[in-house]
MIDOTOR-116144 format. One record per atom (N, C-alpha, C): residue in three letters; x, z, y. Coordinates in steps of 0.2 Angstrom, whole numbers, plus 2048, in hexadecimal, padded with zeros to 3 digits. Each point is the difference from the previous one (the first is absolute). Layout:
// residues N
ALAXZY
...
//
This chain:
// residues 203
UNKD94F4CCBF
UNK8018037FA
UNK7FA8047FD
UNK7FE7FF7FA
UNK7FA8047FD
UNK8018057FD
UNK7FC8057FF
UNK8018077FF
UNK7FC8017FD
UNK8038067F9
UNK7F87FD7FC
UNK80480A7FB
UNK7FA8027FE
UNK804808800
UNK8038007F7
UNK8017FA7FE
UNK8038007F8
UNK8087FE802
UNK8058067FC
UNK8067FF803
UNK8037F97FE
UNK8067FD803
UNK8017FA7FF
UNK8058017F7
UNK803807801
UNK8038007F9
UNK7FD7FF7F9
UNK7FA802801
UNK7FC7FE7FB
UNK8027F97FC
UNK7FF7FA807
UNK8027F97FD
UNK8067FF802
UNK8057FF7FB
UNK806801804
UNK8017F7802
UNK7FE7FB7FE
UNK8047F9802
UNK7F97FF806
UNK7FE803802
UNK7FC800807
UNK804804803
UNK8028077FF
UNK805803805
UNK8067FB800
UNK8047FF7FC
UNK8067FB802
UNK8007FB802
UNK7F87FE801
UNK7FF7F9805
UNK7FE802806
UNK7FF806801
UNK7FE803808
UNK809801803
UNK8028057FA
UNK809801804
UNK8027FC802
UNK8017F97FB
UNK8027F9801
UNK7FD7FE807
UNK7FC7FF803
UNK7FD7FF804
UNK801802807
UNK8018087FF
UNK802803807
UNK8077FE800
UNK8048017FC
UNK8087FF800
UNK7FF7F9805
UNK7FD7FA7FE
UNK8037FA803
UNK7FB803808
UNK7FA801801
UNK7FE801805
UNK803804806
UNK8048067FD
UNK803805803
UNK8097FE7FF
UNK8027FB800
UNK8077FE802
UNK801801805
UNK7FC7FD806
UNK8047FF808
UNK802806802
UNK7F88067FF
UNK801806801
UNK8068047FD
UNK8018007FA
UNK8068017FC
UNK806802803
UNK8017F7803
UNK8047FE803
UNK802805806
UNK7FB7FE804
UNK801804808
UNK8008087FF
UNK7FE8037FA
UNK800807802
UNK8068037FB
UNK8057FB7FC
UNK8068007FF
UNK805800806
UNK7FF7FC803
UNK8057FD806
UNK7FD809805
UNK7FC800801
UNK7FF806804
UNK8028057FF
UNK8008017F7
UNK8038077FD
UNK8057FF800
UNK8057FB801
UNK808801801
UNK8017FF805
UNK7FF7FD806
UNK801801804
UNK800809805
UNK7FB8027FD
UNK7FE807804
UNK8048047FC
UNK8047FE7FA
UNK8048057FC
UNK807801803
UNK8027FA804
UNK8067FF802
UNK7FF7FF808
UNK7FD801805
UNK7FF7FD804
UNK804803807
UNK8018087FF
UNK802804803
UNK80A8027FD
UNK8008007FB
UNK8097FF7FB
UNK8037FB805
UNK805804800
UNK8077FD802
UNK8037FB7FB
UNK8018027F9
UNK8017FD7F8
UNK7FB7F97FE
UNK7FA803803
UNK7FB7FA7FE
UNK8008017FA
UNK7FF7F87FC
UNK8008007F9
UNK8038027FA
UNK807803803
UNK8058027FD
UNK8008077FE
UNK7F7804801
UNK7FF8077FD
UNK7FC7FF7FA
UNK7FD7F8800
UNK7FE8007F8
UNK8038007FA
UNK8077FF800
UNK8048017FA
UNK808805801
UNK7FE804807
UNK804806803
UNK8008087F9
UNK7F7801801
UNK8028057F8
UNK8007FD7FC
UNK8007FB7FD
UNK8027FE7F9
UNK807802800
UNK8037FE807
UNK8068007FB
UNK805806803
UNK7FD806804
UNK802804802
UNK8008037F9
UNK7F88007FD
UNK8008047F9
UNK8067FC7FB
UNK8007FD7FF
UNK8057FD7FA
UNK808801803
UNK802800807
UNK806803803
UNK7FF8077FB
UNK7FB806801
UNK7FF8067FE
UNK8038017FA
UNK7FD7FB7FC
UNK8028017F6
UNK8077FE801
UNK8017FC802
UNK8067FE800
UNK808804802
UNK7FC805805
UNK806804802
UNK7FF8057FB
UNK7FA8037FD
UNK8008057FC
UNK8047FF7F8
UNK7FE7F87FE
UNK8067FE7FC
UNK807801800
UNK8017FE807
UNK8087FF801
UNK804806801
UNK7FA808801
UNK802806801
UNK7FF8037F9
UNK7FE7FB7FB
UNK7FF8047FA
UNK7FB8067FF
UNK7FB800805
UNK7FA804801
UNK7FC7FC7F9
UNK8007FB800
UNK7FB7FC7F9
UNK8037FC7FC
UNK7FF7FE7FC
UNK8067FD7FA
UNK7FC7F87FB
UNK7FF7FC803
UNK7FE7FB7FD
UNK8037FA7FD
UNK7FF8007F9
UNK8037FA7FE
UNK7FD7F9801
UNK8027FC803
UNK7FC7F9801
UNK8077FC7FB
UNK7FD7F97FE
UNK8017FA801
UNK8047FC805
UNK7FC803806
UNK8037FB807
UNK801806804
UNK8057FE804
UNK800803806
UNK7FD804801
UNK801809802
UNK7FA805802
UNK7FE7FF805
UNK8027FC806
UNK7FE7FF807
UNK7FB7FA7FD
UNK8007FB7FE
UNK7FD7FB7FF
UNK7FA8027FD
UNK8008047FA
UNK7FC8027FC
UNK7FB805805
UNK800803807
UNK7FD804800
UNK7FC7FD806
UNK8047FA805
UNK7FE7FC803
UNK7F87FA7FD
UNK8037FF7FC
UNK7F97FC7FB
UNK7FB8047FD
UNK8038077FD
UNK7FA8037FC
UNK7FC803808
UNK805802805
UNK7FA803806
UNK7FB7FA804
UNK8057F97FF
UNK7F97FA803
UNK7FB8017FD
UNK8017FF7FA
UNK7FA7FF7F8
UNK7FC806804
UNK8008057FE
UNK7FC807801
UNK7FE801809
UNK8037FD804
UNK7FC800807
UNK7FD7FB801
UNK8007F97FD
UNK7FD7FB7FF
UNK7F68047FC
UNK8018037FB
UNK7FA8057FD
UNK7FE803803
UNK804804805
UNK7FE807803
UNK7FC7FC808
UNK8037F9800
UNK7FC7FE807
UNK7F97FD7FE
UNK8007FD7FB
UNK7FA7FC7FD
UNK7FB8077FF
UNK8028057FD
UNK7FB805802
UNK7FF803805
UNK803804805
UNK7FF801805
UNK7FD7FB805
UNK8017FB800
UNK7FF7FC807
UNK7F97FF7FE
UNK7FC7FC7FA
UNK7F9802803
UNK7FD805801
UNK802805800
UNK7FA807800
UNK804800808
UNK8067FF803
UNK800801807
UNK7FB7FD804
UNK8027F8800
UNK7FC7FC804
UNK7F7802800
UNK7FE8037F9
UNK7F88017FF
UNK7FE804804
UNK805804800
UNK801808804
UNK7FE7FE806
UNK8057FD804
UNK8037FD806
UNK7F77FD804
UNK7FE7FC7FC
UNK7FA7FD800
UNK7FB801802
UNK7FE8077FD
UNK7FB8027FC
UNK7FA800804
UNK802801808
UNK7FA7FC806
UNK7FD7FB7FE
UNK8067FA7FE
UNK7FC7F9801
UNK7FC7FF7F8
UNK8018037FB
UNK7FC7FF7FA
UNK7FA802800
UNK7FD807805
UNK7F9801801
UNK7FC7FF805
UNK8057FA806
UNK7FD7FE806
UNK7FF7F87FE
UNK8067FF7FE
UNK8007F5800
UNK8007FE7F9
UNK7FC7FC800
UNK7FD7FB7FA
UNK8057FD800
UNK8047FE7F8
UNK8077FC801
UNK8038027F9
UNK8037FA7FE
UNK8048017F8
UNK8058067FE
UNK7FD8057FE
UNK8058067FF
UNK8057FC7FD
UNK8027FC7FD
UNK8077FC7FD
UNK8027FE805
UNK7FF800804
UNK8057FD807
UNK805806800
UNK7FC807801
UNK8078057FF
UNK8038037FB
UNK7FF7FD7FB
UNK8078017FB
UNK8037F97FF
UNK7FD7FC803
UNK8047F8800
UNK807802805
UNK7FE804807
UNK805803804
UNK8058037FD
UNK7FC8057FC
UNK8058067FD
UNK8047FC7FA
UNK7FF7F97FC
UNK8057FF7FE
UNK8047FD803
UNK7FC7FC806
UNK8087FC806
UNK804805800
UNK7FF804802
UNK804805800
UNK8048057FC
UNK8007FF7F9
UNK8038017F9
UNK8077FB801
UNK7FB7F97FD
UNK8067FC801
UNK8057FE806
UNK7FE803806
UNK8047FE805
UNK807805800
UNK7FB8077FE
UNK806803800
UNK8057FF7FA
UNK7FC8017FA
UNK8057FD7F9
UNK8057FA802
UNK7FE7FC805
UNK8057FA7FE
UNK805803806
UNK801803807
UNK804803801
UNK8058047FD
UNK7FF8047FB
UNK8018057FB
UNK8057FA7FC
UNK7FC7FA7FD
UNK8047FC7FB
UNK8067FF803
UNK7FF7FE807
UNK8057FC801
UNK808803804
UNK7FE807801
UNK805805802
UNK8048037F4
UNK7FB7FF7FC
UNK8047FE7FC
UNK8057FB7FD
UNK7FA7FC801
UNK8057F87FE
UNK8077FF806
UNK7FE803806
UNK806800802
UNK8068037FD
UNK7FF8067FD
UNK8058057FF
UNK8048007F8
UNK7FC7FB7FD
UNK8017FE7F9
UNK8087FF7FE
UNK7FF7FA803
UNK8097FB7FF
UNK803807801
UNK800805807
UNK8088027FE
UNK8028077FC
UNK7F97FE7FB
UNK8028047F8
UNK8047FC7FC
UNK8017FD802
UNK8017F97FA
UNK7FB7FE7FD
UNK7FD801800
UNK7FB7FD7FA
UNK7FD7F8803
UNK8007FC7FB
UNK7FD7FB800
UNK7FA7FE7FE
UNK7FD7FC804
UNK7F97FD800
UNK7FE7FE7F8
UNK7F98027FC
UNK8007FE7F8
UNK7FA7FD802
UNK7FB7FB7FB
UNK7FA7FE801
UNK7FB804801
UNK8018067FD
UNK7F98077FF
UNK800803805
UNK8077FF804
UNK7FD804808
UNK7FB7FB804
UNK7FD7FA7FD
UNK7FA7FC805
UNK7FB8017FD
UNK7FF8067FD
UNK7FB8027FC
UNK7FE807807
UNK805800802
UNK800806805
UNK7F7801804
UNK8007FA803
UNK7F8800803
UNK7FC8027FC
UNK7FF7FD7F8
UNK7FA8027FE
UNK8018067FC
UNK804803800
UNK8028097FF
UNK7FD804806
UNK8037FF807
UNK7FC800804
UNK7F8800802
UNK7FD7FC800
UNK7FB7FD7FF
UNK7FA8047FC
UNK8048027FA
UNK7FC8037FB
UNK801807802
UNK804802802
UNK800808803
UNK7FB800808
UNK7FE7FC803
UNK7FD7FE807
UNK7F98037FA
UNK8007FB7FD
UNK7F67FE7FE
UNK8018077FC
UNK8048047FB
UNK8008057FE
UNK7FD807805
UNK804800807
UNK7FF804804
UNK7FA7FE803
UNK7FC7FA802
UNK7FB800804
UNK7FA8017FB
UNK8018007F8
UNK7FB8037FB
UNK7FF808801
UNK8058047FF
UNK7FE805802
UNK7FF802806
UNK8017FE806
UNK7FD801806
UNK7F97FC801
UNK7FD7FD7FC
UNK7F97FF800
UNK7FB8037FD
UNK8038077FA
UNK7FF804800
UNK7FF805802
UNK804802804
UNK801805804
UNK7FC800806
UNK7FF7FA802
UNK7FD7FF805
UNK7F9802804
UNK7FB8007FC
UNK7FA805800
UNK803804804
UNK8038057FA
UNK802807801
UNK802801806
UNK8057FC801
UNK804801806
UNK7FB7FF808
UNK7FC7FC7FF
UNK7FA7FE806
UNK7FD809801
UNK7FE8027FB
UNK7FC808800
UNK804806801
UNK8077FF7FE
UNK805804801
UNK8067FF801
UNK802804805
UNK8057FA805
UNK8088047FB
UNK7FD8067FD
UNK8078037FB
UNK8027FC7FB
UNK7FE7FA7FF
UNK8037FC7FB
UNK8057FB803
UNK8017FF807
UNK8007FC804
UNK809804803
UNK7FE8077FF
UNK805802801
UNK8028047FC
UNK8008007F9
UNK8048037F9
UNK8047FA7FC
UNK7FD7F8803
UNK8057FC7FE
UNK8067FE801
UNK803801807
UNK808800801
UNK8038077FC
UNK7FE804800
UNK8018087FC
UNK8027FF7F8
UNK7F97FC7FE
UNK8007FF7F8
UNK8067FA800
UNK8017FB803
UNK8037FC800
UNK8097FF801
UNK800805805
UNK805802801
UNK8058057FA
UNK7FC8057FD
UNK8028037FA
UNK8017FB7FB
UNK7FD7FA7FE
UNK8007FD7FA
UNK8057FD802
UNK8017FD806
UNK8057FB7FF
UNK80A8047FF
UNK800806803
UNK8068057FF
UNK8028017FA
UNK7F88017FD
UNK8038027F6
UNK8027F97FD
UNK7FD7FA804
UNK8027F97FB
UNK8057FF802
UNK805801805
UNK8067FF804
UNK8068047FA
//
């Protein structure tokens, strides 16, 4: 790799040829340091994989009883259990896509100043990692659907790319943040805090 002291932003379809380029270089890595980051999350659980959609739906259990105790009074369309089970996927699908890179960079931060190697390798992990849990999340949904009654319509297939856009949404802003967060680790930990608030007013 050549090093030259002009930043690569300057030309930007040179920088998007360099990203393009470590992405495909930096997949296997991607790969194995996904597989390792889930594995060491669940390694020692008794639950196993069944903690990564555990608080989602302890929190939506929460709104749920606070509705049905009349603590909070929401008029929906659909079902308030339904409604609050999709709007908390949607917003923890967001909230992980930001957090999960600044974790893993955090987590890292040895092998960025010591090994030479595609910094896209670890947010390629930290999306494996988005998706993997969002599609646990979808599918403890889609289970729970039918016994609303509600029936399957063609704009629920739209569902991914709703998703999808709230992933790449959240990993925009955490590439932002990200600098900041390398130099100061209180960004890194004012994000469940900020996140956590925001997501209780939109509930």
């Amino acid at each position: 790799c050549e090093y030259t002291p002009q930043p690569l932003i300057r030309r930007p379809l040179l920088l998007l040829q360099d990203i393009a380029s470590n992405i495909v270089l930096g997949r296997h890595l991607a790969w194995r340091l996904f597989i390792r980051e889930l594995v060491s999350q669940y390694r020692q659980s008794l639950l196993g994989y069944v903690w990564a959609f555990v608080p989602f739906v302890v929190t939506s259990l929460t709104f749920i009883y606070l509705s049905n105790a009349k603590v909070i009074n929401v008029s929906t369309q659909v079902p308030y259990a339904l409604y609050v089970l999709i709007g908390s996927l949607f917003w923890q699908t967001f909230a992980d896509a930001i957090t999960a890179p600044l974790k893993i960079m955090s987590a890292n931060r040895g092998l960025l100043t010591k090994i030479n190697f595609p910094r896209e390798a670890l947010l390629l992990a930290a999306l494996g990692d988005v998706v993997w849990c969002t599609l646990l999340r979808t599918v403890v949904v889609a289970a729970v659907v039918p016994f609303f009654g509600l029936h399957f319509y063609w704009l629920q297939f739209l569902t991914p790319v709703a998703l999808l856009a709230f992933i790449l949404l959240g990993f925009s802003v955490a590439l932002v943040l990200l600098p900041l967060s390398l130099l100061y680790t209180d960004i890194g930990k004012m994000m469940p805090i900020g996140l956590s608030l925001d997501r209780k007013s939109v509930v």
